[in-house]
C-alpha positions in Angstrom: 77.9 143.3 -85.7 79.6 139.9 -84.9 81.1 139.6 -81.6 84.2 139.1 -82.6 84.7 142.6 -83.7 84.5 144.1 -80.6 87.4 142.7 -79.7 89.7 143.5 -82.9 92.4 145.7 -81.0 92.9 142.8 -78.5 93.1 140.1 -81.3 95.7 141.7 -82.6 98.2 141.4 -79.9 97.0 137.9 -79.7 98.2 137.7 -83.1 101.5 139.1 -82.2 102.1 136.7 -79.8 101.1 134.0 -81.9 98.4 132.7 -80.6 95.5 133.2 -82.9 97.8 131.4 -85.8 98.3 128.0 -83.7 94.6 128.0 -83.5 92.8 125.0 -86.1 92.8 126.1 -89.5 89.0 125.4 -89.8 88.6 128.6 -86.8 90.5 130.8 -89.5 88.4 131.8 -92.3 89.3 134.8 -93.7 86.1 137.6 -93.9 86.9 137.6 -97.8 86.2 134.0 -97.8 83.4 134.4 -95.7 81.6 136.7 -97.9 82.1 134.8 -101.0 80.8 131.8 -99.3 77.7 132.9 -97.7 76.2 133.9 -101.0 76.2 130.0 -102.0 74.0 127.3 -99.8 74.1 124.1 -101.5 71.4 121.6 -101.4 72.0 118.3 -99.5 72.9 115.0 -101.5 70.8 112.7 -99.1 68.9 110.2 -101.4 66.1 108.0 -100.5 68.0 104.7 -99.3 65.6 102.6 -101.5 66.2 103.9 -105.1 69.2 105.9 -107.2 68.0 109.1 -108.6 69.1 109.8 -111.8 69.3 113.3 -112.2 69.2 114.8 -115.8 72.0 118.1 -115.0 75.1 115.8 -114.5 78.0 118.4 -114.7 79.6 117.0 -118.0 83.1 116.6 -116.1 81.3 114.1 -114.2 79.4 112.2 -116.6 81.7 109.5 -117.9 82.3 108.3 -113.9 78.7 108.9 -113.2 78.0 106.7 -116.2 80.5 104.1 -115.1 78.9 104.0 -111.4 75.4 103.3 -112.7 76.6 100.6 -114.6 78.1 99.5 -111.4 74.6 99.1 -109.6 73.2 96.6 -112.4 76.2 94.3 -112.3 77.5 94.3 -108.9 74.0 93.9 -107.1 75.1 91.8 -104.9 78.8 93.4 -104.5 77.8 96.8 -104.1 76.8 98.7 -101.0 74.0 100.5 -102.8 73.8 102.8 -100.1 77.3 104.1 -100.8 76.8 103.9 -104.2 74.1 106.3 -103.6 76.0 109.0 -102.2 78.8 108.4 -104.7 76.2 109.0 -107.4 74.4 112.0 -105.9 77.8 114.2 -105.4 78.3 113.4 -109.1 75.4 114.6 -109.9 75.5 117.9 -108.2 77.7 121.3 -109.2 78.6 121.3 -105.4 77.5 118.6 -103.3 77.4 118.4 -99.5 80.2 116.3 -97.9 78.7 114.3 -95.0 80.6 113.4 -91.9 79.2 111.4 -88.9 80.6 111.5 -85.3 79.7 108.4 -83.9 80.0 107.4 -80.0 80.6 103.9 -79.0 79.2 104.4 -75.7 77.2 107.6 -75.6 75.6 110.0 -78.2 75.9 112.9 -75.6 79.6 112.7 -75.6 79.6 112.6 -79.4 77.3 115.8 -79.4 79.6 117.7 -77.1 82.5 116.7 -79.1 80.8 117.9 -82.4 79.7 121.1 -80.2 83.6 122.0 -79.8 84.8 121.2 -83.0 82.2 123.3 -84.8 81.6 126.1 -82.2 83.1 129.4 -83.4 85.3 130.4 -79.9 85.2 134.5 -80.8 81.3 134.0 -81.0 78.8 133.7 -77.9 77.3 130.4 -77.1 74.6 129.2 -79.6 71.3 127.9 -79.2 72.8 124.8 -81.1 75.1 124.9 -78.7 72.8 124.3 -75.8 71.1 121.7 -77.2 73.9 119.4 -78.2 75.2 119.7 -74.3 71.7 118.7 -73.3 72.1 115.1 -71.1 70.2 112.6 -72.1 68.4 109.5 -71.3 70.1 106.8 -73.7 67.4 107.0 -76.0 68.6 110.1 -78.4 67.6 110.5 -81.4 70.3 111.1 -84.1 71.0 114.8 -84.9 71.9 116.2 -88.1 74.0 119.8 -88.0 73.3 122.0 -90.9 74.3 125.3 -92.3 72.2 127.9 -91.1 70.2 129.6 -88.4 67.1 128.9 -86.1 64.6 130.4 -88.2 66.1 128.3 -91.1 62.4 125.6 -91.2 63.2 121.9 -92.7 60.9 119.0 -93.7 60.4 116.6 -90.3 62.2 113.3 -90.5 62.0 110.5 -88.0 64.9 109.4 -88.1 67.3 112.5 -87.1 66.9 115.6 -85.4 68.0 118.6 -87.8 69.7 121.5 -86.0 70.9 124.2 -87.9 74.1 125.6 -86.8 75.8 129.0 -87.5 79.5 127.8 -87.7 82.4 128.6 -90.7 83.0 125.3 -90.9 79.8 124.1 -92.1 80.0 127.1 -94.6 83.5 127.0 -95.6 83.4 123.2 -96.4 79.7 122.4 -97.2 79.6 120.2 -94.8 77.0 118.0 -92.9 77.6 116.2 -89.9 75.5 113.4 -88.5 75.7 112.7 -85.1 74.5 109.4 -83.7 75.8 106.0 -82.3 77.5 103.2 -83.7 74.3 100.5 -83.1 76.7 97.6 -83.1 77.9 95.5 -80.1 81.8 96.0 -80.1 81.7 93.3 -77.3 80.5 90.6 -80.0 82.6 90.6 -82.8 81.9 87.7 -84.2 78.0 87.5 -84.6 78.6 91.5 -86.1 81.2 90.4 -88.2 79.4 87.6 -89.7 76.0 89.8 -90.5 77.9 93.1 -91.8 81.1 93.8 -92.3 83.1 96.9 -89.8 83.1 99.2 -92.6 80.1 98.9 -93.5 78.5 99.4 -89.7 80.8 102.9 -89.4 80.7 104.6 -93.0 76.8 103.3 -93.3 75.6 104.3 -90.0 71.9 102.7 -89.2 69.4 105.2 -88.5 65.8 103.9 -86.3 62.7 105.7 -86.6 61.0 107.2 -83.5 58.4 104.4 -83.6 60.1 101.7 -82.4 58.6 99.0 -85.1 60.6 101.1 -88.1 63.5 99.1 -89.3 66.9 100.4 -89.3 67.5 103.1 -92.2 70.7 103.3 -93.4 72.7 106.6 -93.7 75.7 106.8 -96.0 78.6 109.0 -95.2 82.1 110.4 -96.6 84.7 109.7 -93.2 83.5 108.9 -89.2 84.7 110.1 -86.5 84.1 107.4 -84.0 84.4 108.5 -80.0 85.3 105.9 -77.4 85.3 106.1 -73.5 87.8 104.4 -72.1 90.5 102.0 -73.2 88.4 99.4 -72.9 86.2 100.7 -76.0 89.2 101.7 -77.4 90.6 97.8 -77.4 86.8 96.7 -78.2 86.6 98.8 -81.3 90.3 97.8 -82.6 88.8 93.9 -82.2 85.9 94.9 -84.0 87.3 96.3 -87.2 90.6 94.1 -87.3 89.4 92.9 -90.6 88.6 95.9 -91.9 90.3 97.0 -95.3 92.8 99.4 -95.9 90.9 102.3 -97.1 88.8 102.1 -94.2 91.5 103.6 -92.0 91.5 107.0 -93.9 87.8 107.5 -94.1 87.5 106.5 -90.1 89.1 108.1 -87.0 89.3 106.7 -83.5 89.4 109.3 -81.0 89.2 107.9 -77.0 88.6 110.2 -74.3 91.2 109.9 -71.7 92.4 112.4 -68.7 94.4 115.2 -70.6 97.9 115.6 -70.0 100.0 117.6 -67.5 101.8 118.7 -71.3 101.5 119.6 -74.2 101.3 116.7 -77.0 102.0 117.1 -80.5 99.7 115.0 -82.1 99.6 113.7 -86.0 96.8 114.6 -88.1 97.3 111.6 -90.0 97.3 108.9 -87.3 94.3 106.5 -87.1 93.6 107.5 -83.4 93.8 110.2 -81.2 94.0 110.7 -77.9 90.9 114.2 -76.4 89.6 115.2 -73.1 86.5 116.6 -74.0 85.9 118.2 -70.8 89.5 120.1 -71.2 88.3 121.4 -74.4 85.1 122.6 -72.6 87.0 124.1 -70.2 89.1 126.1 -72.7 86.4 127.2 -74.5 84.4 128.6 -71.4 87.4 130.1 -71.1 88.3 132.1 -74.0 84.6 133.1 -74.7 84.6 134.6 -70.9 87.5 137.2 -71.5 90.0 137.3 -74.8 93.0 137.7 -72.0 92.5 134.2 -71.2 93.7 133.1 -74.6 97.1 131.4 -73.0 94.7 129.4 -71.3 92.7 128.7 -73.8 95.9 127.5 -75.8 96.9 125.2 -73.2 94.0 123.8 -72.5 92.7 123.4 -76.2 95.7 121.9 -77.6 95.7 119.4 -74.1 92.6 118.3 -75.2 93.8 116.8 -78.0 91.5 118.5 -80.1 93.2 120.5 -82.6 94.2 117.1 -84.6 90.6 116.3 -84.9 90.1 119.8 -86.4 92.5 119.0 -88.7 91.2 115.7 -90.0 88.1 117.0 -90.3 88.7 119.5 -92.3 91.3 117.5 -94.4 90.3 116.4 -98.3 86.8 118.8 -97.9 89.0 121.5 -99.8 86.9 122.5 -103.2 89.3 120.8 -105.9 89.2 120.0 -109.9 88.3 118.1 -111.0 86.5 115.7 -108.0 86.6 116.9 -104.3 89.4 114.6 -102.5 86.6 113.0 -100.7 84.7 112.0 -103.3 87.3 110.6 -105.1 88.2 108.5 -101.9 84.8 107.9 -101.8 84.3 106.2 -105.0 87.8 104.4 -104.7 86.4 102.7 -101.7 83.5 101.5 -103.3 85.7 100.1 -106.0 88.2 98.5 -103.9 85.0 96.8 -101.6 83.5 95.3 -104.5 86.9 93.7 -105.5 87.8 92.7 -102.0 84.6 90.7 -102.1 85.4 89.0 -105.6 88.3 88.3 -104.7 87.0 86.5 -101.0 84.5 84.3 -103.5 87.1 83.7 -105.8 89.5 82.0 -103.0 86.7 80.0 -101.6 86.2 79.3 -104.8 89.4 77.6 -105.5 90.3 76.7 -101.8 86.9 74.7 -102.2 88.3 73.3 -106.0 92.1 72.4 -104.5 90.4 70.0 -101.6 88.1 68.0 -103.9 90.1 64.6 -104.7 90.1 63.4 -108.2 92.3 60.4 -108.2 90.9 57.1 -109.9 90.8 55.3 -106.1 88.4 57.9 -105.2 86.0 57.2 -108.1 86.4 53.2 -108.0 85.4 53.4 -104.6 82.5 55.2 -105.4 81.3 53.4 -107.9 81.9 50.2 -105.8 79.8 51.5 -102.9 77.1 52.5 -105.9 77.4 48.7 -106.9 76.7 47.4 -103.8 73.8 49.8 -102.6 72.2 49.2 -105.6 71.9 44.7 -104.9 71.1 45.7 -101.6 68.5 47.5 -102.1 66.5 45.6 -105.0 66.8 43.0 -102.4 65.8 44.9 -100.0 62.6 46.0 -102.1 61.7 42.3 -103.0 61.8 41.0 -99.4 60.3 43.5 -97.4 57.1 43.9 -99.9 57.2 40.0 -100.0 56.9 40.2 -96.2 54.4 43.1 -96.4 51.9 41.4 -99.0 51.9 38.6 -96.6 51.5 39.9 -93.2 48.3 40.1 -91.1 47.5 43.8 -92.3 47.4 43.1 -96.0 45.3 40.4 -94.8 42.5 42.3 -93.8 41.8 43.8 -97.1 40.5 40.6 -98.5 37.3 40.6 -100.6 35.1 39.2 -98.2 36.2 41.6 -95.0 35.7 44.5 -97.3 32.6 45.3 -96.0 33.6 46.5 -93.0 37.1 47.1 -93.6 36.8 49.2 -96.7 37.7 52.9 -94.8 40.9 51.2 -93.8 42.1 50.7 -97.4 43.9 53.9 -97.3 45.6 53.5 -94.0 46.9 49.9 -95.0 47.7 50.4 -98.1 49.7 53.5 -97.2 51.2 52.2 -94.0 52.8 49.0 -96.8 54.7 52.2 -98.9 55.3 54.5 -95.7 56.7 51.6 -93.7 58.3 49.0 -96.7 59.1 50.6 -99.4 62.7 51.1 -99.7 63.3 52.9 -96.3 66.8 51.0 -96.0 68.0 51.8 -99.3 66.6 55.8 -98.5 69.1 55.9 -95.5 71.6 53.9 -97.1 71.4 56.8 -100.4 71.8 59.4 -98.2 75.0 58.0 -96.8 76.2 57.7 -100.2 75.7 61.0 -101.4 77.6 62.1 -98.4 80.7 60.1 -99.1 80.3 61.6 -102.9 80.4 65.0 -101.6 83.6 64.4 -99.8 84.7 63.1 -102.4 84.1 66.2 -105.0 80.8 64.9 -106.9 78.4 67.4 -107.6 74.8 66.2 -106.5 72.1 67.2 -108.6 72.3 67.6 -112.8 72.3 71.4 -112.9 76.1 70.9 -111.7 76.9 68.6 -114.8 77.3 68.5 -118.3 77.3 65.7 -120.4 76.8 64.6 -124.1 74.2 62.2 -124.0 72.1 61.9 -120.9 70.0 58.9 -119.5 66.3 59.1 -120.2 64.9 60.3 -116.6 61.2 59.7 -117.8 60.0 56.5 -119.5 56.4 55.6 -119.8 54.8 52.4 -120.8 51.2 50.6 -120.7 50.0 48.9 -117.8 46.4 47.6 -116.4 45.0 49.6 -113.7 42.7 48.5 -111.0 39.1 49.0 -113.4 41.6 47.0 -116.1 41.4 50.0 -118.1 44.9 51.3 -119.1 46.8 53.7 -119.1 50.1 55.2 -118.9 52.4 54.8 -115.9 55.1 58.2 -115.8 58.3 58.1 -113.6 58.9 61.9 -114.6 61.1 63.9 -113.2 59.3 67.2 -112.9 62.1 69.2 -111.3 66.3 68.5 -110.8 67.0 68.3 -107.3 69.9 65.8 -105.7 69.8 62.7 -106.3 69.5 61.5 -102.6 66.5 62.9 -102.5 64.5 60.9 -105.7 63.2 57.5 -103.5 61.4 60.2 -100.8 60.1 62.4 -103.9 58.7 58.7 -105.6 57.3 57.6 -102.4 55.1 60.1 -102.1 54.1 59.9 -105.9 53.6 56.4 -105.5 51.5 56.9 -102.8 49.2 60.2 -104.6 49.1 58.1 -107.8 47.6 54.4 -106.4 46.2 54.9 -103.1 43.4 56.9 -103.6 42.3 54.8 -106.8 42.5 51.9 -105.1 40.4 53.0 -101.9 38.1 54.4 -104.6 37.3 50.9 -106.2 37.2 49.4 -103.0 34.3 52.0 -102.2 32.5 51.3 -105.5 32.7 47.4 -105.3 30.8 47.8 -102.0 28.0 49.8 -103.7 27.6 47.8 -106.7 27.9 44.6 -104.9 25.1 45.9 -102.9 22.9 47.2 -105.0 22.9 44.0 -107.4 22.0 42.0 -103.8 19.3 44.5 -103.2 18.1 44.4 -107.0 17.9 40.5 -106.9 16.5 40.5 -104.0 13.1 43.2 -104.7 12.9 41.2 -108.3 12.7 38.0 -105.9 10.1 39.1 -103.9 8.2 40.7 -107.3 8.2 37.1 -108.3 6.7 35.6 -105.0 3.9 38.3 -105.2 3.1 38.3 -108.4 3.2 35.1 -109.8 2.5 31.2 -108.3 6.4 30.9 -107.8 6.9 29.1 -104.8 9.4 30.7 -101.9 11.8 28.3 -103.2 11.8 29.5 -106.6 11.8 33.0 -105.5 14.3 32.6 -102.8 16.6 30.9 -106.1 16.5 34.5 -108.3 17.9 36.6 -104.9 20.7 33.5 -104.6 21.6 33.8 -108.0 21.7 37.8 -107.9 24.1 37.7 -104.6 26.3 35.0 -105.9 26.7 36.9 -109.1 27.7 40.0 -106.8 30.0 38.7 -104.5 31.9 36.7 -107.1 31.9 39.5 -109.2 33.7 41.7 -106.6 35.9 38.6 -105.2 37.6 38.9 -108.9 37.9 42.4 -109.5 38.6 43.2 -105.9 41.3 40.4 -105.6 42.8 41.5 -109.1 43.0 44.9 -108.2 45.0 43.7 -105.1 47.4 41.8 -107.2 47.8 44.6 -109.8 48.4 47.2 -106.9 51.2 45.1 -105.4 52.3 44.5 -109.1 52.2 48.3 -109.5 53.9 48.7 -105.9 57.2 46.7 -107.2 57.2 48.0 -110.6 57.7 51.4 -109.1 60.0 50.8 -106.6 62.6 48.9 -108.8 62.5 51.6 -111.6 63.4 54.0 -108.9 66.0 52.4 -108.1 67.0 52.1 -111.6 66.6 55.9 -111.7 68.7 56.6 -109.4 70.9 54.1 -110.0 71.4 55.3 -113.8 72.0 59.0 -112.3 74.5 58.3 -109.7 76.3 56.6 -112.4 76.3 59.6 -115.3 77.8 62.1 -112.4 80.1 59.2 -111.5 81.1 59.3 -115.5 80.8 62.6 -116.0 83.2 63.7 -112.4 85.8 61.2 -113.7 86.1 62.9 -117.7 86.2 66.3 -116.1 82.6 67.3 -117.4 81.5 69.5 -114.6 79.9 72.6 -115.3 81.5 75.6 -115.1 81.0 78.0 -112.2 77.8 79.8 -113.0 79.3 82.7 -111.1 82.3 83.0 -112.6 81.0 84.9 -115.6 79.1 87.3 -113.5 82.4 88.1 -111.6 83.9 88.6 -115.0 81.3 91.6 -116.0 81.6 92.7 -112.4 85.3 93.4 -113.1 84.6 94.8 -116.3 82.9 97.5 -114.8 85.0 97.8 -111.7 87.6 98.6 -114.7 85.9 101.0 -116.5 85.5 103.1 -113.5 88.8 103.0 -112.3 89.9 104.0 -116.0 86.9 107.0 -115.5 88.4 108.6 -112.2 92.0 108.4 -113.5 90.5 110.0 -116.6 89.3 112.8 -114.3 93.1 113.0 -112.9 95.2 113.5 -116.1 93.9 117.6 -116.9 95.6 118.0 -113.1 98.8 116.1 -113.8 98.9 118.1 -117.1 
């Protein structure tokens, strides 16, 4: 028999007096409506936060906006809370889905557990086991709980990221709810480093759940409305900084409540109003009260609606009604969702043409630009001619001669690389870079992905040149992938220096090895000669002569012409970068000034974006004309 039977003749001069009827219409359920309601327990609509589960019995009222929200997950990836969109999807898809409300607590999860404790406990029943364990202190380290529908003996899969308690109370039945309870996990005291990670709406209807084992990342946990609890008016002020951006349709799926001392009086409080003002340990108080003897209902009233509580009781229960055809929550729900995405197109969309408005296009601006294109490009082929002039002549080319080779031939790399590390255009690098800068500003784009043109400049040109075996072969300035154009001379540098150093300490290596062997050659034939014929030393001594002047002579000429041809190769490089670069600068230049820039590449993905925002706006109004009929 439930307890609040024994206590029927009592309850009705309660009644008379008129204090049952002031009590929260969620502590009101009529038995009829009990009855009726225990014989349904619907399943939860928590989906894995990773994936959307297409389910195959979509209630066919439900299937055109279920339809239109899919759709809304391919286009608006990067829009789209996909956790949201998760729930949204998953109450579609069930006859009767569980609505899902989280109490969160700024400061502490205890005080968010005993405020869930006295909105859901049943004040004509005894204390639960439930009960008992949400009033449980804690250490700071809670996990989240999870109040269901049910009893103790009710079993549930294990989870690590909530604690599931299963909870006797009518309001759970009579509204299929589920309420998470759990804290914020964002630092009210640092806006701005929140802000700029995640938006505020985002940290309280998408609360972030963490594993038991501390190395789990945050998981997050979608929900209809929050209830957020503060401590204090300095939470109170820290959480109004915190979600001062939020949007509009934030403030009636969230509720501030702060707990402050109760009043001497009586307040009447709106329902309606974005905070509220509980004493949480009044409301205990009142409750203790009332459960201890039925005669101290006048207390009980007094102290309960000091608390502040009875408005909570109200918003909670408020838009959880069963209605066709979409609950009021989910159809705030899905608006949200809606108006996010276009809150966010729209932000893009005003950089967008914040960004566009700012860039100068006057003539003056382009003249200038070209001028300053002019003159880096003089200085710089000057720049190329005298430096290598002064390289090719300095001490360290020096020592690469033919006749120091022999023991200089394992610095051929480090010289020769030091000449195109140290001397190849390193002025004109710096002075690019500055350039490109002053183009920005001025509204050129930088690389050719950002511009279209009719008839662009050849950016690879290939043509025959000796090599350092005098062998040709083909010399390629390709461009193997668009990037800015300040960056090309670094990008050639390091071509130039993969493409000629190696080869070049490579011949130097195998001059060395023929040049000796043809010594060492002349030398045993020499000494063949002495032994085995009457040639005199002299005439020996003539053939090993002969065989080391062929040698060395042989590698003066090839070694000294490979020299010439590398510093030939060395120029030739350096000037048609420069012509490169030159010819690039100047089709942006052309291209900025006839209005030829590419279209945004995003503007036609926030066109399909809209689309589908459309066609589900058009789907829930759909859903609204059979009750305006």
């Amino acid at each position: 028999m439930p307890p609040w039977v024994a206590f029927a003749p009592r309850l009705t001069s309660l009644t008379r007096e008129g204090v049952i009827e002031r009590l929260p219409a969620v502590l009101r359920c009529s038995h009829a409506t009990t009855r009726s309601l225990n014989l349904r327990r619907s399943a939860s609509t928590h989906v894995s936060p990773t994936a959307i589960n297409l389910r195959p019995n979509i209630p066919p009222r439900n299937k055109e906006l279920y339809n239109a929200l899919s759709a809304l997950s391919g286009a608006a990836e990067t829009y789209v809370n996909i956790s949201r969109l998760q729930l949204a999807l998953g109450g579609l898809a069930a006859q009767d889905a569980v609505t899902r409300v989280a109490i969160l607590g700024l400061n502490s999860q205890v005080s968010a557990q005993r405020l869930a404790r006295l909105l859901l406990a049943d004040p004509l029943g005894n204390e639960e086991v439930w009960e008992q364990e949400l009033e449980k202190a804690g250490d700071g380290n809670e996990r989240a709980v999870l109040l269901k529908f049910g009893d103790e003996n009710d079993v549930h899969r294990p989870t690590p990221l909530y604690k599931v308690l299963y909870a006797p109370s009518r309001v759970l039945r009579a509204h299929n709810l589920e309420v998470l309870i759990s804290t914020l996990n964002v630092n009210t005291a640092k806006m701005i480093t929140t802000a700029s990670t995640e938006s505020s709406e985002e940290s309280v209807l998408v609360p972030k759940l963490q594993a038991t084992s501390a190395r789990g990342t945050p998981v997050p946990y979608p929900v209809h409305k929050t209830l957020i609890l503060g401590e204090g008016l300095d939470s109170a002020l820290a959480f109004g900084r915190f979600s001062s951006g939020s949007a509009e349709n934030m403030r009636t799926m969230v509720k501030v409540a702060v707990d402050l001392p109760a009043p001497q009086k009586e307040v009447d409080a709106d329902a309606q109003a974005e905070c509220a003002v509980v004493n949480i340990e009044t409301g205990t108080q009142a409750l203790a009260s009332f459960r201890e003897s039925v005669a101290n209902s006048q207390i009980f009233e007094r102290g309960w609606f000091r608390s502040g509580l009875p408005s909570l009781s109200q918003w909670l229960a408020a838009d959880l009604q069963p209605a066709e055809p979409l609950k009021p929550a989910m159809r705030t729900l899905v608006t949200s969702i809606v108006d996010d995405v276009e809150a966010k197109l729209l932000k893009l969309e005003t950089a967008r043409l914040t960004l566009l408005a700012s860039i100068p296009t006057d003539r003056e601006a382009t003249a200038a630009i070209t001028s300053a294109l002019d003159a880096w490009a003089e200085k710089s082929h000057t720049e190329l001619r005298d430096e290598l002039d002064e390289a090719f002549s300095a001490r360290n080319w020096y020592k690469l001669s033919w006749w120091k080779l022999f023991w200089r031939v394992d610095d051929v790399t480090m010289l020769s690389q030091e000449i195109i590390e140290r001397r190849w255009l390193i002025s004109a690098e710096k002075s690019s870079i500055f350039l490109a800068g002053r183009m920005a500003q001025a509204g050129f784009p930088e690389d050719l992905q950002q511009v279209v043109v009719q008839n662009e400049i050849p950016v690879t040109t290939t043509e025959t040149a000796p090599t350092l075996d005098n062998q040709p072969t083909n010399l390629s300035t390709e461009v193997r992938k668009l990037q800015p154009w300040s960056g090309n001379i670094a990008t050639a540098r390091q071509e130039v220096i993969d493409a000629n150093v190696p080869p070049l300490q490579a011949l130097a290596q195998q001059l060395i090895l023929q040049t000796m062997s043809t010594t060492s050659l002349s030398s045993a034939l020499s000494a063949l000669l002495y032994v085995s014929s009457s040639c005199s030393v002299f005439e020996a001594s003539a053939v090993a002569a002969l065989g080391l002047t062929f040698s060395l002579r042989r590698m003066q000429k090839l070694w000294e012409g490979a020299r010439e041809s590398w510093q030939g190769t060395v120029r030739e490089e350096g000037r048609r970068t420069l012509k490169t670069t030159e010819d690039l600068v100047r089709m942006i230049i052309r291209s900025k000034e006839q209005g030829k820039v590419q279209i945004d590449e995003g503007a036609v993905e926030r066109r399909q974006v809209r689309e589908v925002v459309k066609a589900v706006r058009e789907a829930l109004a759909n859903m609204q004309q059979p009750e305006e009929k």
